[in-house]
Backbone and ligand atoms as CSV (ligand in chain L), in Angstrom:
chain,resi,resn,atom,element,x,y,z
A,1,UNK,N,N,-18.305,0.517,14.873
A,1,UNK,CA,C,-19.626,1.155,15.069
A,1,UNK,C,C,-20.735,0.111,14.958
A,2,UNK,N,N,-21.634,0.254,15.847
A,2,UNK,CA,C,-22.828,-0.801,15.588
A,2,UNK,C,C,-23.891,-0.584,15.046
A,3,UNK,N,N,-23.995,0.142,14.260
A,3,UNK,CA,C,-25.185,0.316,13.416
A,3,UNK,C,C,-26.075,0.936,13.418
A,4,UNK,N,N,-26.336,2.061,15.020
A,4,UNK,CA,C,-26.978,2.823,15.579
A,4,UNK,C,C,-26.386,4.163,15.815
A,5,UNK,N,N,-25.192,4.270,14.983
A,5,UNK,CA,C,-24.990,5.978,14.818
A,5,UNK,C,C,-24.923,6.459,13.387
A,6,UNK,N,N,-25.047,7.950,14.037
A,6,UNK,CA,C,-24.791,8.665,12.830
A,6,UNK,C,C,-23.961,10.056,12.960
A,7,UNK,N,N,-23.797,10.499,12.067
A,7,UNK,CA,C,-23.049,11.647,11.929
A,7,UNK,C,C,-24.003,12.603,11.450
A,8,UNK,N,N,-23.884,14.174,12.048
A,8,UNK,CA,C,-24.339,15.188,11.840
A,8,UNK,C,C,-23.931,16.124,12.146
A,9,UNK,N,N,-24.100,17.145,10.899
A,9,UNK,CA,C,-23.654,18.316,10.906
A,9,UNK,C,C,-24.572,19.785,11.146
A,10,UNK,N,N,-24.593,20.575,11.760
A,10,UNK,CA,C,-24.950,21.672,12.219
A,10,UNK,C,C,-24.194,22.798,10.933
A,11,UNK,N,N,-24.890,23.249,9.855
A,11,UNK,CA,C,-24.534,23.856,8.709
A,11,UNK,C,C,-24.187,25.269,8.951
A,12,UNK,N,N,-23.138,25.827,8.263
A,12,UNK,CA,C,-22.824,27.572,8.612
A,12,UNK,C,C,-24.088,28.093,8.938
A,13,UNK,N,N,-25.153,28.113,7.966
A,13,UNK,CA,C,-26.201,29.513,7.738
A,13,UNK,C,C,-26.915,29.136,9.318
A,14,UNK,N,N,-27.120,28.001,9.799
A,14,UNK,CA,C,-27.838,27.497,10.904
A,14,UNK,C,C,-27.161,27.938,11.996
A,15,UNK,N,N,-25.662,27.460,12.194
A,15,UNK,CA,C,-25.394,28.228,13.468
A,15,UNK,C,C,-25.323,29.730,13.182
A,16,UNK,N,N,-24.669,30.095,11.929
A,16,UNK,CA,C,-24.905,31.803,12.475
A,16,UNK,C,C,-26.259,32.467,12.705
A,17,UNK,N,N,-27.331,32.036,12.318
A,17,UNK,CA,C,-28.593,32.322,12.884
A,17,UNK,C,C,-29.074,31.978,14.301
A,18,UNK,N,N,-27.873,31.291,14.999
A,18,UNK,CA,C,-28.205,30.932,16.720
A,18,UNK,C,C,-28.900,29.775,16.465
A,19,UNK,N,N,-29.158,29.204,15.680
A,19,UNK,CA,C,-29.788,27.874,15.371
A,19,UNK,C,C,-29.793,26.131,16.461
A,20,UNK,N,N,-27.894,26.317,16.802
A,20,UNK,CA,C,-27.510,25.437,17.294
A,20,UNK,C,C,-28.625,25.152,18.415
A,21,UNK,N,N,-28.545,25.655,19.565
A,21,UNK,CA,C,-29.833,24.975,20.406
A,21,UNK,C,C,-30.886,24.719,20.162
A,22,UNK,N,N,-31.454,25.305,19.579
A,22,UNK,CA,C,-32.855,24.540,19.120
A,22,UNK,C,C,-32.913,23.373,18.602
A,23,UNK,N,N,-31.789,23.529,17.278
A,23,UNK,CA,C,-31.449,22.362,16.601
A,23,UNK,C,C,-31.230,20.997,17.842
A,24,UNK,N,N,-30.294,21.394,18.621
A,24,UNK,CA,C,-29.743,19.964,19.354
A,24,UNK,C,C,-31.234,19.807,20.468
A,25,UNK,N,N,-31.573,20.522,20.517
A,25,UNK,CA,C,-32.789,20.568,21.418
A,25,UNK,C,C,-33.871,19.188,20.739
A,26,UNK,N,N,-33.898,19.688,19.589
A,26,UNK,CA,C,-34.938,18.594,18.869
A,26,UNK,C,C,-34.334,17.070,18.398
A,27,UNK,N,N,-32.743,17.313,18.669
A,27,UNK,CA,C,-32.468,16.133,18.727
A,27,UNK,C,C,-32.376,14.954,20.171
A,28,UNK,N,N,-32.308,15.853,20.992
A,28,UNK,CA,C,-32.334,15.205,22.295
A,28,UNK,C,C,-33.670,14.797,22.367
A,29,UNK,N,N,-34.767,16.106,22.039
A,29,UNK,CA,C,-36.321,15.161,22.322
A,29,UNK,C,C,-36.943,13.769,21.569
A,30,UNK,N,N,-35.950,13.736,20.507
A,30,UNK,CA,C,-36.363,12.445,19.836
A,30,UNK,C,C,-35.707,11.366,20.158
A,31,UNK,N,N,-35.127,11.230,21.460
A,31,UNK,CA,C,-34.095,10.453,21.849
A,31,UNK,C,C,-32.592,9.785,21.422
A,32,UNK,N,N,-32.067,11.087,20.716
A,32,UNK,CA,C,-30.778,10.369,20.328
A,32,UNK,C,C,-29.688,10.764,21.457
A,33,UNK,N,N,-28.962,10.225,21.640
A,33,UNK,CA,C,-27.792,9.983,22.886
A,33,UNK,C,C,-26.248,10.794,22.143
A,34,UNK,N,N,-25.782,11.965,22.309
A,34,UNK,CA,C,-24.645,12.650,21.728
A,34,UNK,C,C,-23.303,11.978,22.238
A,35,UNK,N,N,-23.002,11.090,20.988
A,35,UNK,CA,C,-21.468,10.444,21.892
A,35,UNK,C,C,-20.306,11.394,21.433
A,36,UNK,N,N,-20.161,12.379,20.401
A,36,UNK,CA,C,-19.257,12.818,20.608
A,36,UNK,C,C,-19.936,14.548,19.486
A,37,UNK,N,N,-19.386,15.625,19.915
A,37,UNK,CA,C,-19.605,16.721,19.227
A,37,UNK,C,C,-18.265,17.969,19.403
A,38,UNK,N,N,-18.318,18.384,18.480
A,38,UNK,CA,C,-17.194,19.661,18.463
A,38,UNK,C,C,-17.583,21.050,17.321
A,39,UNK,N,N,-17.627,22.345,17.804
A,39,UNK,CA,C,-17.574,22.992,16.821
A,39,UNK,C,C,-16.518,23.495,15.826
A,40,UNK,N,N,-16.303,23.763,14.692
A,40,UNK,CA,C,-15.212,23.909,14.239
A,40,UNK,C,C,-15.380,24.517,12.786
A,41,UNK,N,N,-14.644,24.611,12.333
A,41,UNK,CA,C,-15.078,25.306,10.654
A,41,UNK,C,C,-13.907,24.425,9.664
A,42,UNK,N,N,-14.653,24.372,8.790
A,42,UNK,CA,C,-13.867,23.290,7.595
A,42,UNK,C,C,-13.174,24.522,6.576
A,43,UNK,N,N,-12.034,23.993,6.439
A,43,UNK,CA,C,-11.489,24.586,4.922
A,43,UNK,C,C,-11.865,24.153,3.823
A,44,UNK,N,N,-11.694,24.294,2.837
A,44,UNK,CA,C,-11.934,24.459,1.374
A,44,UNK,C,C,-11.843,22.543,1.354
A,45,UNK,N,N,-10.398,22.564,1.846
A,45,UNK,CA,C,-9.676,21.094,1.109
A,45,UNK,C,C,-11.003,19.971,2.159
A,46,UNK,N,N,-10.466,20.916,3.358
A,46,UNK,CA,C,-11.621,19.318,4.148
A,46,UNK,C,C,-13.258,19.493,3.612
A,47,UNK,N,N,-13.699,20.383,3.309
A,47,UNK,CA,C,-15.227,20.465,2.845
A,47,UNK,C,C,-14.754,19.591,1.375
A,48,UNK,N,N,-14.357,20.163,0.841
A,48,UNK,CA,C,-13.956,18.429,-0.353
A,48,UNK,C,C,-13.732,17.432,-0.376
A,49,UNK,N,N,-12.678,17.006,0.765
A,49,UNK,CA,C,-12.768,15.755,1.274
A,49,UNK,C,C,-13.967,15.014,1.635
A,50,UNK,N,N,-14.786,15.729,2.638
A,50,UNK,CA,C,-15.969,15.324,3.241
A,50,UNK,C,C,-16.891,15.356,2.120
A,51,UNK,N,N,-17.106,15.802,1.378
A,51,UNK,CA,C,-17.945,15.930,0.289
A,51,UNK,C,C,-17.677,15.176,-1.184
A,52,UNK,N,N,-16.621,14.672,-1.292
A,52,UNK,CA,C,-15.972,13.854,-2.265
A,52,UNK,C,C,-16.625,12.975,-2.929
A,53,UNK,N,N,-17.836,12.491,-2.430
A,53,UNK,CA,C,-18.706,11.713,-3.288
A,53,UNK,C,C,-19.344,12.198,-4.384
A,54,UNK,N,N,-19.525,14.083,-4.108
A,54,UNK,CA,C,-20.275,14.518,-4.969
A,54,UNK,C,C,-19.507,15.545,-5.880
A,55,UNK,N,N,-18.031,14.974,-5.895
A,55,UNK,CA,C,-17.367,16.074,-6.742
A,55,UNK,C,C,-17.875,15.644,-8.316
A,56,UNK,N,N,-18.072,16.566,-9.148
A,56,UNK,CA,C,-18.492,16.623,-10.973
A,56,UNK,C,C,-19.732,16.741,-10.767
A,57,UNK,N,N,-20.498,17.053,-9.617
A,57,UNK,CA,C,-21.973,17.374,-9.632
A,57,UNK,C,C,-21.866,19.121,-9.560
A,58,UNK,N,N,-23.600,19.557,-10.248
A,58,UNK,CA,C,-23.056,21.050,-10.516
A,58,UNK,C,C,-23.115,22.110,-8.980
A,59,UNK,N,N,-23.802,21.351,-8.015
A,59,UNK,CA,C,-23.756,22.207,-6.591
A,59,UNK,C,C,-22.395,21.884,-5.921
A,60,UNK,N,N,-21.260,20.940,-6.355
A,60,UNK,CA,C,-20.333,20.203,-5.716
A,60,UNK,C,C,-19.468,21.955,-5.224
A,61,UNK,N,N,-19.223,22.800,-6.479
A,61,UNK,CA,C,-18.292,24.015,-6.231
A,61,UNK,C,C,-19.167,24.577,-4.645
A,62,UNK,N,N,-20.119,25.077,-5.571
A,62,UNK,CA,C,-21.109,25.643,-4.069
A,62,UNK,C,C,-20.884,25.323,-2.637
A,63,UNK,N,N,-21.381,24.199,-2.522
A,63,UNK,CA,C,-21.714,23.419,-1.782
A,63,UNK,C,C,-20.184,23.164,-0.507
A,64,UNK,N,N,-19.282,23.584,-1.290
A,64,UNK,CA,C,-17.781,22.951,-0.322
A,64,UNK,C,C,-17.407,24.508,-0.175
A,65,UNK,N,N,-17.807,25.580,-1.194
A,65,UNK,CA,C,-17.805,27.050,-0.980
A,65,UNK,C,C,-18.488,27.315,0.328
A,66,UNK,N,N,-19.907,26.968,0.494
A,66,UNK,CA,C,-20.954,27.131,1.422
A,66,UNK,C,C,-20.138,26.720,2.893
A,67,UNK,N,N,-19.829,25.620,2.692
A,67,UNK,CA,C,-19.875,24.455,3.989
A,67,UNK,C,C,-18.107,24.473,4.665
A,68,UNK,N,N,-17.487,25.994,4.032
A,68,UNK,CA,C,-16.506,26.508,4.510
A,68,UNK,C,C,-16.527,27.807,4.790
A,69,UNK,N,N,-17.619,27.833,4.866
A,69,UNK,CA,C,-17.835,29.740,4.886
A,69,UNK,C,C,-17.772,30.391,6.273
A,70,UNK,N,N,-17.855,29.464,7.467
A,70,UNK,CA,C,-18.142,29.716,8.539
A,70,UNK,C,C,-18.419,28.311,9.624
A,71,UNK,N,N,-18.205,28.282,10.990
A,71,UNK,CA,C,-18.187,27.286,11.717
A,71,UNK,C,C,-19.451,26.343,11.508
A,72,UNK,N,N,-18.976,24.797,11.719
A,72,UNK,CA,C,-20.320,24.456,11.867
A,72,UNK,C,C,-20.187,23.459,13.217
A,73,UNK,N,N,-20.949,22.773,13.822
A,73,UNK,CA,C,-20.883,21.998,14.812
A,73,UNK,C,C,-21.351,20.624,14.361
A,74,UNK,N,N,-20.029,19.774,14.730
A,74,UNK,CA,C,-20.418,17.993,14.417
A,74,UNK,C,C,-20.638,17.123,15.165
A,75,UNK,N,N,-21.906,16.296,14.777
A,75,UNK,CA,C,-22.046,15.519,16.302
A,75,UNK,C,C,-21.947,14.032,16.159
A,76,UNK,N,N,-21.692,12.960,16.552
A,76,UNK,CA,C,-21.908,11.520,16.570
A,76,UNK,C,C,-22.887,11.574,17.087
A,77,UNK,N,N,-23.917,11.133,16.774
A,77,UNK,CA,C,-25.775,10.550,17.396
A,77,UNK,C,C,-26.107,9.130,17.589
A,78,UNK,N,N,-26.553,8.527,18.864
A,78,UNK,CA,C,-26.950,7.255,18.877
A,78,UNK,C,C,-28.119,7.114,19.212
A,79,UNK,N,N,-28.870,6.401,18.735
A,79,UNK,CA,C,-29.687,5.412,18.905
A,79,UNK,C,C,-30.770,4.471,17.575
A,80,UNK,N,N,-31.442,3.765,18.824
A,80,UNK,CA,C,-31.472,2.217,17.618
A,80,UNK,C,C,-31.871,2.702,16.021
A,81,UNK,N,N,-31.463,2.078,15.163
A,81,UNK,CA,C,-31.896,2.451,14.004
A,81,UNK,C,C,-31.385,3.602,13.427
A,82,UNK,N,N,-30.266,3.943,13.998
A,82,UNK,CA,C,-30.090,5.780,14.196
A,82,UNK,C,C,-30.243,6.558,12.653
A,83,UNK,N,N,-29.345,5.897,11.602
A,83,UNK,CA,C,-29.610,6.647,9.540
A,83,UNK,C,C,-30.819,6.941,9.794
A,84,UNK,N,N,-31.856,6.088,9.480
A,84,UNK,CA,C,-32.981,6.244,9.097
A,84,UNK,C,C,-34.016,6.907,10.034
A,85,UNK,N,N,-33.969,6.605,11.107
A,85,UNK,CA,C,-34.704,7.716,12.239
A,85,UNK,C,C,-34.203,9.070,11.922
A,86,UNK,N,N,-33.076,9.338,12.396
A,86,UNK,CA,C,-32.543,10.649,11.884
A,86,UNK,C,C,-32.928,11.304,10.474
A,87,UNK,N,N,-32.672,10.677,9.823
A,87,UNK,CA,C,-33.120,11.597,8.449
A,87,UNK,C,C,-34.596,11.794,8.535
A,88,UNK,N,N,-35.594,10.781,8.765
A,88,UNK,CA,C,-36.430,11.459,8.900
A,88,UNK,C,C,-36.834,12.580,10.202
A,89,UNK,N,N,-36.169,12.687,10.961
A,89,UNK,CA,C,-35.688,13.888,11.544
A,89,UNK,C,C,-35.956,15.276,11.299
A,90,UNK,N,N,-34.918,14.656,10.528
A,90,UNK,CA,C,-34.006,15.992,9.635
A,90,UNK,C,C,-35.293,16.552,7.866
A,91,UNK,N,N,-35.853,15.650,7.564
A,91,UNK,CA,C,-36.703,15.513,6.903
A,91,UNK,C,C,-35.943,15.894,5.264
A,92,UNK,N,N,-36.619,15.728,3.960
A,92,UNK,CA,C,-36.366,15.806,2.539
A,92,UNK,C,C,-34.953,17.024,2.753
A,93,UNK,N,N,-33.996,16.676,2.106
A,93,UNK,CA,C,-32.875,17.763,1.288
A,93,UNK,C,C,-33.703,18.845,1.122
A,94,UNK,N,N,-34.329,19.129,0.262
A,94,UNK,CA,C,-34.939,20.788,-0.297
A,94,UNK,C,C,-36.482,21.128,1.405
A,95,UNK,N,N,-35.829,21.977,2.182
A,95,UNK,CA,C,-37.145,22.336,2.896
A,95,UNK,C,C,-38.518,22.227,2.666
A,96,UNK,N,N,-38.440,22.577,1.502
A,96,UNK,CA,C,-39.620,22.944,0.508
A,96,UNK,C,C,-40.535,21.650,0.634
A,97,UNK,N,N,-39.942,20.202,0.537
A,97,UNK,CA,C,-40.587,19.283,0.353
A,97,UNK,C,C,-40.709,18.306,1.926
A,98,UNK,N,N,-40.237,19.109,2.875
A,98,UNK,CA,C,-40.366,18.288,4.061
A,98,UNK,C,C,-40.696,18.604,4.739
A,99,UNK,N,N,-41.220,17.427,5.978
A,99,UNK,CA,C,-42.496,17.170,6.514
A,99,UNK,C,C,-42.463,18.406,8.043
A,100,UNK,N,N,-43.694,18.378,7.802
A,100,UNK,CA,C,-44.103,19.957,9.066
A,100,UNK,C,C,-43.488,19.013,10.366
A,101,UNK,N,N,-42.831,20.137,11.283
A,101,UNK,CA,C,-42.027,19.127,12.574
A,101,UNK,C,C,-40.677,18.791,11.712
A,102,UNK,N,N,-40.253,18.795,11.084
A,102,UNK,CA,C,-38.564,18.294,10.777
A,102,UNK,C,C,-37.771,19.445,11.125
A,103,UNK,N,N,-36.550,19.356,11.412
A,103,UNK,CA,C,-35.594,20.238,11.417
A,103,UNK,C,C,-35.288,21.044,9.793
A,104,UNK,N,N,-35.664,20.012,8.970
A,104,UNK,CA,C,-35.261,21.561,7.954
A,104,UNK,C,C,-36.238,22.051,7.521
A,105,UNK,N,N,-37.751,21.492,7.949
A,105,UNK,CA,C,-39.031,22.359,7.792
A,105,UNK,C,C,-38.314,23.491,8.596
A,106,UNK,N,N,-38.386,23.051,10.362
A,106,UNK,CA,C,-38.424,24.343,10.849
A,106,UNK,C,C,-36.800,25.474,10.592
A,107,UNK,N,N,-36.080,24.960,10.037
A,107,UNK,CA,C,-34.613,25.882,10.665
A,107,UNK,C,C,-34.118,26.230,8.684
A,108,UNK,N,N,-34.147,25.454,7.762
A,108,UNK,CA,C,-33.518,25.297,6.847
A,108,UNK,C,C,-33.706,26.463,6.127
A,109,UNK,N,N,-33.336,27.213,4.877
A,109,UNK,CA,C,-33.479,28.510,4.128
A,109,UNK,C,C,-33.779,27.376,2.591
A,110,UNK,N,N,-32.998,26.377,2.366
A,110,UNK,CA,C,-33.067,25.729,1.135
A,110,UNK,C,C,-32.193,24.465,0.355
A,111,UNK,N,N,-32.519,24.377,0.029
A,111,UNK,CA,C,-31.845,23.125,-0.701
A,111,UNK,C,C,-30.404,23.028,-0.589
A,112,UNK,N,N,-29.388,24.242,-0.673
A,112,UNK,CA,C,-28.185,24.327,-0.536
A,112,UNK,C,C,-27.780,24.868,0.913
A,113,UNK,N,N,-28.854,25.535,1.429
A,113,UNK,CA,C,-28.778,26.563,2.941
A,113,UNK,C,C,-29.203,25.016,3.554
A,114,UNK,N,N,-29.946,23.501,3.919
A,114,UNK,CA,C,-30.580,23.070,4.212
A,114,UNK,C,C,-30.343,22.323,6.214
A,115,UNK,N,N,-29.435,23.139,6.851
A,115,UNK,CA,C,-29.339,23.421,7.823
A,115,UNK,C,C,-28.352,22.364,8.597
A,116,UNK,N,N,-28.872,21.111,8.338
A,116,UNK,CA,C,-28.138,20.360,8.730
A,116,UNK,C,C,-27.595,19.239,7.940
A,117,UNK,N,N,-26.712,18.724,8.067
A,117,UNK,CA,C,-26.123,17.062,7.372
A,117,UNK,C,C,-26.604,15.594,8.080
A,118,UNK,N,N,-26.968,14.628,7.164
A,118,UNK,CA,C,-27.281,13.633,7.907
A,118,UNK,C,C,-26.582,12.121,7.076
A,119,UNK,N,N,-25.688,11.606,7.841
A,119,UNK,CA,C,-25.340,10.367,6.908
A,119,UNK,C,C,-26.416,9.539,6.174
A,120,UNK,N,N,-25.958,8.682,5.466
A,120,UNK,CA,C,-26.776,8.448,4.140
A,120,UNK,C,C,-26.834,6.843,4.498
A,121,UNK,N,N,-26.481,6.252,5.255
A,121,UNK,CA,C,-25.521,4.903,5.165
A,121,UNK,C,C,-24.710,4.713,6.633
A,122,UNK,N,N,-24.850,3.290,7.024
A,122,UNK,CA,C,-23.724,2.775,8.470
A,122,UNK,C,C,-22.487,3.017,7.898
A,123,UNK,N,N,-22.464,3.049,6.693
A,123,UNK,CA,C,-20.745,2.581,5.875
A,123,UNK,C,C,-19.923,4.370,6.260
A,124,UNK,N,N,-21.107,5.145,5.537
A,124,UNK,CA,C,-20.810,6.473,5.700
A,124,UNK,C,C,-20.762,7.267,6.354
A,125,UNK,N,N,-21.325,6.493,7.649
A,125,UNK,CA,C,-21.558,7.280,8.941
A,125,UNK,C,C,-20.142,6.825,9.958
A,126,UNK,N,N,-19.603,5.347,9.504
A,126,UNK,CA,C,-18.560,5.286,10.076
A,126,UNK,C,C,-17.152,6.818,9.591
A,127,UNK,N,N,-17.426,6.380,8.182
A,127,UNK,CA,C,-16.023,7.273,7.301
A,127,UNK,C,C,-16.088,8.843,7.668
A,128,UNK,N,N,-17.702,9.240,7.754
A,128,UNK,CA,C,-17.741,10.759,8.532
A,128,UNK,C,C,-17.740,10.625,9.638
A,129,UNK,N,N,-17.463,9.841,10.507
A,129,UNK,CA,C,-17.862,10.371,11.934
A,129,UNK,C,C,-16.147,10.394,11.944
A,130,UNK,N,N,-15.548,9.344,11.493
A,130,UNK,CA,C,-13.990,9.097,11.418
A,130,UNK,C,C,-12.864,10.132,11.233
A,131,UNK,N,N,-13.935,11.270,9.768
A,131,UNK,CA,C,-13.720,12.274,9.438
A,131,UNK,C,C,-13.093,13.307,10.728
A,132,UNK,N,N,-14.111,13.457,11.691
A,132,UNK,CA,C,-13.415,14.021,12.561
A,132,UNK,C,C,-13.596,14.181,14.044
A,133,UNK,N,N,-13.840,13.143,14.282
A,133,UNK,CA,C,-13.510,12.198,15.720
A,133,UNK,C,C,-12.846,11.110,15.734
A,134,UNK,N,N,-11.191,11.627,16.553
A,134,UNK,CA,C,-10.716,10.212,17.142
A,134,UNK,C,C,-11.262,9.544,18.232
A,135,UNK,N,N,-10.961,8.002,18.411
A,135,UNK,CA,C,-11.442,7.384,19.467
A,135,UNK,C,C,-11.235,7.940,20.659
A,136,UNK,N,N,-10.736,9.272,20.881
A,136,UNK,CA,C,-10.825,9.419,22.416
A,136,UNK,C,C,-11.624,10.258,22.745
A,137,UNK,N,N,-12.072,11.173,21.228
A,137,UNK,CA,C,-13.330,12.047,21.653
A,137,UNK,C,C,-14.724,11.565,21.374
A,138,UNK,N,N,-14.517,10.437,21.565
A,138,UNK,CA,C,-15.920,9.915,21.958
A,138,UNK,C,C,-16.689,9.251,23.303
A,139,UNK,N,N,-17.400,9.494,23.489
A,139,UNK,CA,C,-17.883,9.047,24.613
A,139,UNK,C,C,-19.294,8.460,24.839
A,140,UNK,N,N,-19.189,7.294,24.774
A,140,UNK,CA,C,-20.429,6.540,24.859
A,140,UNK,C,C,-20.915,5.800,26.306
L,1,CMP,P1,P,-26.308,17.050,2.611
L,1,CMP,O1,O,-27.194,16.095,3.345
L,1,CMP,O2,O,-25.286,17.775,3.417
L,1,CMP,O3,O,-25.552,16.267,1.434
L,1,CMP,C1,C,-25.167,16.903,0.217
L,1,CMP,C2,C,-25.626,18.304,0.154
L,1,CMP,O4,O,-25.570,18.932,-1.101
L,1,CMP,C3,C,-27.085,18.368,0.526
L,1,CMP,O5,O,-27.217,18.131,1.912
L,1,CMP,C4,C,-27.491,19.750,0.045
L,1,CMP,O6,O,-27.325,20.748,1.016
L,1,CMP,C5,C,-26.473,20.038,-1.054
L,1,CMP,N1,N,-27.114,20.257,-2.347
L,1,CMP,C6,C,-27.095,21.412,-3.020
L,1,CMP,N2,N,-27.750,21.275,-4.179
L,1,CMP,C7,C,-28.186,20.001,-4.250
L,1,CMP,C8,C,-28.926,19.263,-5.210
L,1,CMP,N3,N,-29.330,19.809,-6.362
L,1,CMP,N4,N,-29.192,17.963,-4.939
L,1,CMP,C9,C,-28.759,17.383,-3.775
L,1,CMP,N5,N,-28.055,18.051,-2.836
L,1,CMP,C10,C,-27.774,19.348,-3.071
């Protein structure tokens, strides 16, 4: 990976509210390039896996409860700079504190509802995107 993707997730409460287009809508207008996406729903074990950094934290139960509750849609995103453009995107974790125009201003319910996922890190954006795209479902 070169340093210009990221991984993102489209959260249960977001797509079952019909969320998904709008959502990808505002990602296309900010120019990111979709090299690879699939919808799908995580089990218990893979929402832990994927979430494994934050197991012994007290939202960790929640949070892998939540993020198996129902389908979500995952995307590989490119372009330059892609972590840090994106998150601010996606704007602050808790809605509450982010900026008017972000995706979880406009779509999010809350801190745990917060609509979408955004890698943190190139390191982490490789290991989630890895998570669950092989090299052939990508397309750049
Ligand atoms: P996400 O970017 O997917 O990464 C970890 C997730 O944990 C985060 O978004 C939030 O949805 C969720 N979460 C729930 N409670 C907290 C909390 N107190 N602090 C940070 N993240 C939390």
């Amino acid at each position: 990976m070169t340093g210009n993707r990221t991984l993102t997730m489209i959260k249960p409460e977001a797509v079952k509210k019909n969320f998904t287009g709008p959502i990808l809508n505002k990602i296309a207008e900010a120019g990111f390039h979709i090299v690879a996406m699939k919808m799908t729903r995580l089990s218990k074990a893979q929402a832990e896996a994927f979430y494994a950094v934050h197991k012994g934290k007290d939202f960790y139960e929640n949070l892998t409860d939540f993020m198996s509750s129902g389908p979500i849609v995952a995307a590989i995103l490119e372009k330059e700079n892609a972590i840090e453009t994106y998150r601010k995107l996606i704007g602050s974790t808790d809605p509450k504190d982010a900026e008017e125009g972000t995706i979880r201003k406009l779509f999010a319910e809350s801190k745990s509802y917060n609509a979408v996922h955004g890698s943190d890190s190139d390191e982490n954006a490789r290991i989630e995107s890895d998570f669950f795209f092989s090299e052939t479902e990508r397309y750049s």
